[in-house]
N, C-alpha and C positions, 0 to 999 in steps of 0.2 A: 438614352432619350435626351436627344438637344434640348435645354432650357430655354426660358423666354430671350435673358439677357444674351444668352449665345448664339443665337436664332439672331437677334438683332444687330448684336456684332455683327455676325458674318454678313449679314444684308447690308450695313454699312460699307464691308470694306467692300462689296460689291458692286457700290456706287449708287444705292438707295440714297433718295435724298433727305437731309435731317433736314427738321423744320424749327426757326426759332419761336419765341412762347407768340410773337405777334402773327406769325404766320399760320398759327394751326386753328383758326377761324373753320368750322364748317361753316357748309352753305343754309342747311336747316335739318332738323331732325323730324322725325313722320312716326307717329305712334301709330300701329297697326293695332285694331283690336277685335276682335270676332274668334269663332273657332273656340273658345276656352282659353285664347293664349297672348300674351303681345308679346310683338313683336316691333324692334327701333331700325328705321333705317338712314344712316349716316348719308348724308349728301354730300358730297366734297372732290370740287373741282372735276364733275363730269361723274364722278362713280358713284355707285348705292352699293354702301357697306351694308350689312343686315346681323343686329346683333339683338342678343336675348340681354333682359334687363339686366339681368347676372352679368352678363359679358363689359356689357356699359357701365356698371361699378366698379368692374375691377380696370385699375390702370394697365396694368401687363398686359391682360388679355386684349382691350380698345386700340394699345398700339401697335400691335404684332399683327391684331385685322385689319388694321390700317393699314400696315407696313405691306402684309401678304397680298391688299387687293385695291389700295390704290397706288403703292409704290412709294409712300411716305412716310417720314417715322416724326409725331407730333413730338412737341418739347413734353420732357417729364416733367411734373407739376407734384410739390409738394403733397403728402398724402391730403390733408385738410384741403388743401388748394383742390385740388384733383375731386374730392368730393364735394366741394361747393359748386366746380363748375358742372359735375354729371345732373348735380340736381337742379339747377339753377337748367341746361339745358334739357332737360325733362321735363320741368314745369314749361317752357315755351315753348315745344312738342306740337305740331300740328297735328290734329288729332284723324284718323280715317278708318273706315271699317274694312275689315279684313277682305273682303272679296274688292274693295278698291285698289289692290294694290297692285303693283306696276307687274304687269306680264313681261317676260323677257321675248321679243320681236323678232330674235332671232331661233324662237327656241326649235334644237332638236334635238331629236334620241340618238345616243349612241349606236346602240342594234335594240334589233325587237328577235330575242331567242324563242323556239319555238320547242316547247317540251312535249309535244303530240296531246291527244286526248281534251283539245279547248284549254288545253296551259300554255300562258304567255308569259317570258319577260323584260320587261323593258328596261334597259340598262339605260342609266342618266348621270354625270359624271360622278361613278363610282357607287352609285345605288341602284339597288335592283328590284323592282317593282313587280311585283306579282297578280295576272290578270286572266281573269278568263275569257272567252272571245264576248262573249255578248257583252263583256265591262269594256272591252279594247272597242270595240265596232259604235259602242254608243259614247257621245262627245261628251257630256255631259257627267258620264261617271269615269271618263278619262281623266278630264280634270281634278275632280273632285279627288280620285286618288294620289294622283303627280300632286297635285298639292298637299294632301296627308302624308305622305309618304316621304315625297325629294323637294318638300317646302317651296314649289314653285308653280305657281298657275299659267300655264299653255295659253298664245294668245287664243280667243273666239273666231272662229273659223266659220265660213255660210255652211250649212248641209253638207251640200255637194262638195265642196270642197276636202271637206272633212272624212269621207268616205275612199275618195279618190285618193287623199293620202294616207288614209290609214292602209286601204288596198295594195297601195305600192307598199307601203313596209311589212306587212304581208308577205308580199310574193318575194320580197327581198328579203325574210326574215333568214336568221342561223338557225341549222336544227343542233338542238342539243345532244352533245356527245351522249351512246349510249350509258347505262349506268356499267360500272367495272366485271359485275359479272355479266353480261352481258357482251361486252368488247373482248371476251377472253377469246382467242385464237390458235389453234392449235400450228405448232409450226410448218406442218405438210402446208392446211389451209394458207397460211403468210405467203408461205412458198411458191404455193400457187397463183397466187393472186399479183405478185413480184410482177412480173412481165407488162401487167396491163399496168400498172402504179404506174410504172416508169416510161409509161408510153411505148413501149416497143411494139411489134406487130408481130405477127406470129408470122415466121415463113410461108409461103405455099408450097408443098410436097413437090421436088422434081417430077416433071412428067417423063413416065418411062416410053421407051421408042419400041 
């Protein structure tokens, strides 16, 4: 398991940029609150960082999400130091409620897998979301899950719109590999089946004269 300190070496010598103590100014931080939970979003030089209050107390963790998703690595700061400034930027926290918070504009799903029987799921980077068709087909509890689940709210979409792309992901879904016994194959059956895999064509019988 790479460490925090090793993690940031090596993103160092890989030409991460270090930041000095005047230069690691964020732009503002955005107290999200609704749901049962807050949530802090880092503003800084175009990116939103998104970190749990836990994450923003500890200095290792705040630099390393720094590092990972805006490509910068802030000056270390004394532990005392370090904790004067998380609280001191917490207390002037803009404050917003949870369903205010920024939808990603670009958002989409990676695949939409298709388990038969009205089971769906929607794979989003690296999580997998479990739905049934009438939760996928209605907008409203799509969201609602994509955000419990992959901490992210889907822009608002018209109706129509909303249908029409859920329909394409749909017809474009993966079907899910059978389950293992199921997929068991006897090797006559494999054997048989060989020719077509491979695209070949079966001859047509010489005609006899």
């Amino acid at each position: 398991m790479v460490t925090d300190t090793e993690f940031i070496r090596e993103s160092i010598s890989q030409g991460c940029v270090m930041l000095a103590d005047g230069e690691s100014f964020i732009d503002r931080l955005v107290k999200y609150v609704g749901n049962g939970r807050v949530r802090w979003h880092v503003e800084f030089r175009g990116h939103r960082i998104e970190l749990t209050t836990g994450q923003l107390k500890k200095q290792p963790t705040f630099r390393r999400k720094m590092l990972e998703q805006a490509g910068v690595l802030p000056a270390q700061r004394t532990g005392a130091n370090y904790r004067r400034w998380a609280i001191d930027l917490r207390k002037n926290a803009i404050e917003l409620p949870w369903r205010d918070r920024p939808v990603d504009a670009g958002f989409a799903v990676d695949r939409l897998v298709s388990h038969g029987s009205d089971r769906w799921i929607v794979e989003y980077q690296g999580k997998a979301i479990k739905f049934t068709t009438t939760k996928l087909r209605r907008q409203t509890s799509f969201r609602k899950r994509m955000l419990l689940k992959a901490k992210v709210l889907p822009p608002q979409l018209d109706p129509i719109a909303y249908r029409k792309w859920m329909d394409w992901l749909i017809q474009n879904a993966t079907v899910a590999a059978p389950q293992t016994s199921d997929a068991l194959m006897t090797e006559k059956s494999w054997l048989d089946d060989l020719p077509e895999l491979a695209g070949w064509q079966k001859e047509a019988p010489p005609e006899s004269d």
